[in-house]
VMD Tcl script that draws the C-alpha trace (Angstrom):
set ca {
  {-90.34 59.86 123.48}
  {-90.80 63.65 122.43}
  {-93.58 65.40 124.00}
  {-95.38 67.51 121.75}
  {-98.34 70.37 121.85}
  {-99.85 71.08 119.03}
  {-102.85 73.70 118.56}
  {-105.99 72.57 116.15}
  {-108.67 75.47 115.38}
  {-112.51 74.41 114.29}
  {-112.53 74.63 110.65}
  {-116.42 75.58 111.06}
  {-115.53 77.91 114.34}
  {-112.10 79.65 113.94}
  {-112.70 81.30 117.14}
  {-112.93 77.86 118.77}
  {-108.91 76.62 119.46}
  {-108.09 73.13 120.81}
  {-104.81 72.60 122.45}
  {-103.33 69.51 122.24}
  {-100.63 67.47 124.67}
  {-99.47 64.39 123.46}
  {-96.50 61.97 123.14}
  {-94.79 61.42 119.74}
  {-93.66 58.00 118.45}
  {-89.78 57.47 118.06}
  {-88.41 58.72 114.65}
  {-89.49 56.87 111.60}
  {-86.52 55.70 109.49}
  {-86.04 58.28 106.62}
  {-87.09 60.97 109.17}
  {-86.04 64.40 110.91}
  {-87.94 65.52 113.94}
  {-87.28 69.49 114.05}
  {-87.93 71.40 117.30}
  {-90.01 75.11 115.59}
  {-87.69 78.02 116.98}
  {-89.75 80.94 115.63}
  {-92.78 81.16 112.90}
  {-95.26 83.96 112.43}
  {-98.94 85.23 112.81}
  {-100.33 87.04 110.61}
  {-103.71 87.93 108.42}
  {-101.99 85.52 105.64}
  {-102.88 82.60 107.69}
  {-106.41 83.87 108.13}
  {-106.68 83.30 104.57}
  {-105.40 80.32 104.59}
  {-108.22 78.99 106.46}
  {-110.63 81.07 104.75}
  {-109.27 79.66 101.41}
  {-108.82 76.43 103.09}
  {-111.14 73.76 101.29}
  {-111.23 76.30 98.05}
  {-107.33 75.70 97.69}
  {-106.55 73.19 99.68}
  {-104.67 74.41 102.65}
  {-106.21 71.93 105.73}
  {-104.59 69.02 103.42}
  {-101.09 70.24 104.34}
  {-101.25 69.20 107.62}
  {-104.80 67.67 107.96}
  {-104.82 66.12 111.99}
  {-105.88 63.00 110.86}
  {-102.80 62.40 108.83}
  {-100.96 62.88 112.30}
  {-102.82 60.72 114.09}
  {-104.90 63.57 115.86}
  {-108.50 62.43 116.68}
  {-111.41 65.57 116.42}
  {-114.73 66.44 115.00}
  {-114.00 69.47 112.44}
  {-110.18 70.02 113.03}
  {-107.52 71.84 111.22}
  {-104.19 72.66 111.73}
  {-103.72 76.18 110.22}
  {-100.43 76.43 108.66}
  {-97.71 79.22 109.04}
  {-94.55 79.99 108.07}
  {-90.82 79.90 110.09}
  {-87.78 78.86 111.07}
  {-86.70 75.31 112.70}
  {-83.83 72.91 114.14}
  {-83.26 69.51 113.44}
  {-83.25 67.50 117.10}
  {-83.38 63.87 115.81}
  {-82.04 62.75 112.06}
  {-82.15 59.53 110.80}
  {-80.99 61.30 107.39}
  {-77.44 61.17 106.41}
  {-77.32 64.36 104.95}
  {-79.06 66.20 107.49}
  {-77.61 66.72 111.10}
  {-79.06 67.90 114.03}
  {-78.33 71.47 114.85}
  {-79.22 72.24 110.74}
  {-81.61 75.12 111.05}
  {-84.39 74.93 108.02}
  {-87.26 77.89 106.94}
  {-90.18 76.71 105.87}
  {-94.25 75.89 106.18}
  {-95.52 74.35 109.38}
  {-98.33 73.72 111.83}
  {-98.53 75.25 114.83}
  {-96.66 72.77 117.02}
  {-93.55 72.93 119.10}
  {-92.00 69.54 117.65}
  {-92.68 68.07 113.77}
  {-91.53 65.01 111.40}
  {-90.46 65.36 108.15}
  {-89.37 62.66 105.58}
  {-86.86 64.54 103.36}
  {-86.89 63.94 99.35}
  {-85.21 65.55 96.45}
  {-82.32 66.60 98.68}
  {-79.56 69.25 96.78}
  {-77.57 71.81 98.73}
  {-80.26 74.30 99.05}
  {-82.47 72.17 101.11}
  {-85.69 68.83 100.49}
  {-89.16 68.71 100.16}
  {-91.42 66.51 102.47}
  {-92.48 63.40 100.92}
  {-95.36 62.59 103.50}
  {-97.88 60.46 101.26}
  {-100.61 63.40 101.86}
  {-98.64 65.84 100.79}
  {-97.31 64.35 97.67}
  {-99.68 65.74 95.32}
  {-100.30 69.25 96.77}
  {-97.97 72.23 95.50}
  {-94.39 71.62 95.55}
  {-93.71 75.57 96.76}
  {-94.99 75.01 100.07}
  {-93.39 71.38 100.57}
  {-90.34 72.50 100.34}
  {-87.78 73.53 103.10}
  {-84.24 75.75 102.48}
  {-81.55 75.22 104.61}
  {-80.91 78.68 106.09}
  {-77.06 78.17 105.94}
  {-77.02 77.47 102.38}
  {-78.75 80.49 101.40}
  {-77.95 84.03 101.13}
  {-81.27 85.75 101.48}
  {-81.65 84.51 104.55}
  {-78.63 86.66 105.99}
  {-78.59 90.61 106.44}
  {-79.64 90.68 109.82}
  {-82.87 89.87 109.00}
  {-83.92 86.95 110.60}
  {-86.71 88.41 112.81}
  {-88.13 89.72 109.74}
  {-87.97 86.53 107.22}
  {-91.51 84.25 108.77}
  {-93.08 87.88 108.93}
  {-92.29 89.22 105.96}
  {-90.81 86.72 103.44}
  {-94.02 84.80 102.15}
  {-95.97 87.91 102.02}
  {-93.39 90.22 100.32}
  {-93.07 87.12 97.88}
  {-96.52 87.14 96.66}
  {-96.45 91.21 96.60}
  {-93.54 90.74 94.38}
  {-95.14 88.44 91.84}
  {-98.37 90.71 92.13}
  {-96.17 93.56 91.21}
  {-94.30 91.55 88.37}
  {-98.24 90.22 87.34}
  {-99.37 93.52 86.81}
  {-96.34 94.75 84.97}
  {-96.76 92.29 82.41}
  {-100.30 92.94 81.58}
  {-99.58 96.75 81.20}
  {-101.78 96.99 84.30}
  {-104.69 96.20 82.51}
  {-104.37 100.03 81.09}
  {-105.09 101.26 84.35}
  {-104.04 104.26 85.36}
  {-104.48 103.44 89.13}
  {-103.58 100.73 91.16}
  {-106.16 100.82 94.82}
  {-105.09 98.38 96.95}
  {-107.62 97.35 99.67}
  {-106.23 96.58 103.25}
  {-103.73 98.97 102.58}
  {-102.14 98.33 105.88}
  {-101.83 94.44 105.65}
  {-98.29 93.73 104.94}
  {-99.10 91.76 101.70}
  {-100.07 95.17 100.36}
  {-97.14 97.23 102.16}
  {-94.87 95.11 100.15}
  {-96.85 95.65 96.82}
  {-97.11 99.40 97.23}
  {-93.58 99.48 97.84}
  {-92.62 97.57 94.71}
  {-95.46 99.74 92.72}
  {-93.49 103.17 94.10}
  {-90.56 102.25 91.69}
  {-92.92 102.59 88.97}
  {-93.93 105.86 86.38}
  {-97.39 106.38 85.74}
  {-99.23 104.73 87.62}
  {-100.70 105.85 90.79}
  {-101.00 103.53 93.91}
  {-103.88 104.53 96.72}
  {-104.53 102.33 99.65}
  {-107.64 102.26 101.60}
  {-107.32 101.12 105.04}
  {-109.27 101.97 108.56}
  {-109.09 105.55 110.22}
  {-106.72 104.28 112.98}
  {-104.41 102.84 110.44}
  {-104.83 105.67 108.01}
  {-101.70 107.55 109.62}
  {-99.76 104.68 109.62}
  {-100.17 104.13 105.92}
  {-98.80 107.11 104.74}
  {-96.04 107.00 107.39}
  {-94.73 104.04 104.70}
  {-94.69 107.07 101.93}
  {-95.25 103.52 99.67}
  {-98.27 105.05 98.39}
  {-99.53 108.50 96.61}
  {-103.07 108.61 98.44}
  {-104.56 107.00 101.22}
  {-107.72 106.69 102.29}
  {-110.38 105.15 104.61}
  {-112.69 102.54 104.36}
  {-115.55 105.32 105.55}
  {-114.19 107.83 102.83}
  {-114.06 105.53 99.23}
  {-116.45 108.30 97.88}
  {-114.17 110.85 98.15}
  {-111.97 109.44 95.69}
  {-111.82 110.32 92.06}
  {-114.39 107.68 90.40}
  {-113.40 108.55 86.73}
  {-109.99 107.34 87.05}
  {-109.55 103.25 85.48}
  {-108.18 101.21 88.35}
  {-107.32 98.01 89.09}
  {-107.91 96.28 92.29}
  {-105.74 94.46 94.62}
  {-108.04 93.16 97.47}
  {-106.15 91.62 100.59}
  {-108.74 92.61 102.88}
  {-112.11 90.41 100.81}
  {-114.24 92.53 102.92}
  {-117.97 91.93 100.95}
  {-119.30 95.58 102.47}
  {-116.09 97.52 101.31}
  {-116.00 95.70 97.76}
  {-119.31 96.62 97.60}
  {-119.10 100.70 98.04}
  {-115.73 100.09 95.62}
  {-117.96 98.67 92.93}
  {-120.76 101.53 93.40}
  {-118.11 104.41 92.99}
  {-115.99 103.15 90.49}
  {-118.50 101.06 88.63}
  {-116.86 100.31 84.63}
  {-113.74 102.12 85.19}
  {-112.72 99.61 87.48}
  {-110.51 97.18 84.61}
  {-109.34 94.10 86.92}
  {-109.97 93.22 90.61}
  {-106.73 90.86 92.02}
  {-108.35 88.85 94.68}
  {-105.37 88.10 96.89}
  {-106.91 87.57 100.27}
  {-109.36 87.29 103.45}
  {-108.25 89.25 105.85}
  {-111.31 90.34 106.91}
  {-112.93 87.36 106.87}
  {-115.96 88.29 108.42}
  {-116.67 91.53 106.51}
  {-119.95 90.76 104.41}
  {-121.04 88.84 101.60}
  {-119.38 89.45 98.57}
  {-121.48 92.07 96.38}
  {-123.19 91.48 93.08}
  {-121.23 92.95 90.45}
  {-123.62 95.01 87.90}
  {-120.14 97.47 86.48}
  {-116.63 96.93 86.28}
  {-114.10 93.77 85.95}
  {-115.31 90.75 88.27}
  {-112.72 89.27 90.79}
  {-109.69 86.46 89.62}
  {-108.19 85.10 91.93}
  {-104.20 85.63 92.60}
  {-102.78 82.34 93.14}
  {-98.73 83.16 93.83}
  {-97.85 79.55 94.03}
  {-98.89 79.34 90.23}
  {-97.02 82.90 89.15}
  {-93.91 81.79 91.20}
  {-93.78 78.57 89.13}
  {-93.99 80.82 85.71}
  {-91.83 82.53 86.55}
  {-89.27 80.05 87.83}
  {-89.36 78.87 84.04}
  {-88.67 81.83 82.72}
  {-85.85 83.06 85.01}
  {-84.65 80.23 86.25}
  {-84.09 79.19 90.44}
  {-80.93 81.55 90.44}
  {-82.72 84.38 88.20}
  {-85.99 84.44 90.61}
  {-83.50 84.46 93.54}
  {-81.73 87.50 92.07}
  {-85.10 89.78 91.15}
  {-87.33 88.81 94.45}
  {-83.98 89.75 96.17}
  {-83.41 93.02 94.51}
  {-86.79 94.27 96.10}
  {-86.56 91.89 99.30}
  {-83.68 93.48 100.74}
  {-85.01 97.31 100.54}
  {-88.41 95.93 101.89}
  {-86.76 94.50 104.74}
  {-84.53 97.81 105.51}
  {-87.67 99.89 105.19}
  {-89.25 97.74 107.52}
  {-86.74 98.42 110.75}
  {-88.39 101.93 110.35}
  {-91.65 101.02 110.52}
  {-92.54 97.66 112.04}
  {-92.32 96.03 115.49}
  {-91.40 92.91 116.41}
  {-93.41 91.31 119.18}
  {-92.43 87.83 120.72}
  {-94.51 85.51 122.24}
  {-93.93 82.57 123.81}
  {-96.30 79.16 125.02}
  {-99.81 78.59 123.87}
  {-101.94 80.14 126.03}
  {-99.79 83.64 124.71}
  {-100.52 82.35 120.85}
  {-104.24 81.87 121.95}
  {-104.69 85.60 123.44}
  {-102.54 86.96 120.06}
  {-104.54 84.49 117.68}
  {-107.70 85.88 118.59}
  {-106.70 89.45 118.38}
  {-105.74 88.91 115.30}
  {-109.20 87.68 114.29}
  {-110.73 90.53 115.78}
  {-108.27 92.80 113.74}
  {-107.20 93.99 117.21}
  {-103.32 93.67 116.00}
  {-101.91 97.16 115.48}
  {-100.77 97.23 111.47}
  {-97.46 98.23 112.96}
  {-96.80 94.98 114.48}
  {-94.83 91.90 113.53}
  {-95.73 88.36 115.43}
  {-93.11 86.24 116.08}
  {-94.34 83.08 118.22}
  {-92.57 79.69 119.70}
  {-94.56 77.30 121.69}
}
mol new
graphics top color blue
foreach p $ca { graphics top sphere $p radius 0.5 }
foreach p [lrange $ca 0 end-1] q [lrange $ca 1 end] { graphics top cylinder $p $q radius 0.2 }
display resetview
């Protein structure tokens, strides 16, 4: 029997972490057990538990499902890289190395479906009905993104520069909204790094980031944007000028002062995430375009009609590959290993203690 630790956080208390040592049946027939080699921490999984009755994210990998007994627990997921250790699939051998969504654990079971050369989704009864983008898994040798020398960089950087591409690619379609500015709150998170940076190839419109004083220097390092500023200056920026919104941070204080200032000229607000999930109640809105929320999951799938699985490969990877270049000038990868070292990273990350410069890569 595998041994397995997996780590549950209070869905009511995320500060509250629960770790968990248990024994894990043998493999069910129809099964892979991979060992997780590498996944990452980020704000994106904050919102994920933020989001996580409103869209569903606990059902992924909801403890009871596993057999995991506790008042109030979820398993927040996260996204990496793996290695099949035990395969009672044909077409699957051990040593296959897959990317995908996970819990945090060091050992998980999958039952494969709708195998093809690229990879298979999991067709776990509870996660049947939930959205097919995040049940499926790639095999990492069958596809070419996944080379470059960027593997550090992919559980990072790949599911957030994803939905900053279709943001980018949303906006573009709707003429951003007429806008003639595009302010991105949390300018530092990497969701909006990646959607400055795809905005920067753009003509006329202007892309300003607002983001705390001790990441404002950061920020601009990036050069993805034309102005930054911080949270404590928002009045200092030009409030006649129609904007659109991209807000990773959902801070309820900061949307509030954004409202005040910009008031009617502000022509969509692109709710994206929760970073700072503890920043306020979100403000009454008296002027300006109300908050819709960015579902990528839902754009991807658009878009995957219209282009096609080979087509979507070929634009996301068109702007993945620069991101990823740009980011070996301005990102650090920090690895952590064991749970007591996620636990200490986990809640710096909740108290936004995690310098913007910084890439978590964990393995327990």
């Amino acid at each position: 029997m595998t041994p397995q630790t997996t780590l549950c956080v209070n869905r009511t208390n995320f500060d509250n972490l629960t770790s968990i040592h248990r024994q894990m049946e043998p493999l069910a027939a129809d099964h892979i057990r991979v060992r997780l080699t590498s996944f990452a921490l980020t704000a994106n999984n904050v919102t994920y538990m933020v989001t996580g009755d409103l869209i569903g994210y606990w059902k992924f990998f909801n403890p009871h499902d596993y057999g995991i007994e506790g008042e109030n627990l979820g398993r927040m997921p996260v996204w990496g890289f793996a290695e099949i250790t035990e395969s009672h699939v044909s077409d699957l051998e051990v040593g296959t190395r897959i990317y995908g969504f996970f819990p945090v654990t060091d050992y998980f079971d999958i039952k494969p479906i709708k195998l093809n050369p690229h990879g298979f989704s999991d067709g776990a009864d509870h996660r049947l009905p939930l959205h097919a983008i995040y049940n499926r898994y790639t095999r990492v040798d069958a596809d070419p993104s996944f080379g470059g020398g960027f593997d550090d960089l992919q559980p990072i950087l790949r599911p957030l520069f994803t939905t900053s591409f279709l943001i980018d690619d949303f906006l573009e379609r709707e003429n951003f909204f007429d806008a003639e500015q595009v302010l991105l709150l949390s300018g530092s998170s990497k969701t909006a790094l990646g959607t400055a940076f795809c905005l920067a190839q753009k003509k006329g419109i202007k892309v300003t980031g607002l983001t705390s004083e001790r990441n404002k220097k950061f920020v601009q390092k990036t050069g993805f944007y034309d102005v930054v500023e911080s949270y404590d200056n928002i009045t200092d920026l030009n409030p006649d000028v129609k904007t659109v919104i991209v807000d990773m941070a959902g801070n309820g204080d900061v949307s509030k002062t954004v409202y005040e200032h910009f008031g009617e000229k502000i022509v969509y607000n692109c709710m994206v995430g929760k970073s700072h999930w503890d920043g306020g109640k979100p403000p009454k809105i008296v002027a300006g375009a109300p908050p819709v929320m960015f579902f990528a999951p839902d754009q991807a799938q658009r878009r995957l009609k219209d282009w096609g699985p080979d087509g979507f490969a070929q634009n996301l990877g068109a702007r993945w590959v620069p991101f990823c270049r740009s980011a070996k000038n301005w990102m650090n990868i920090e690895r952590h290993e064991g749970a007591d070292a996620f636990m200490s990273v986990y809640k710096a990350l909740l108290a936004g203690d995690i310098p913007a410069s910084a890439g978590q890569l964990m393995r327990l």
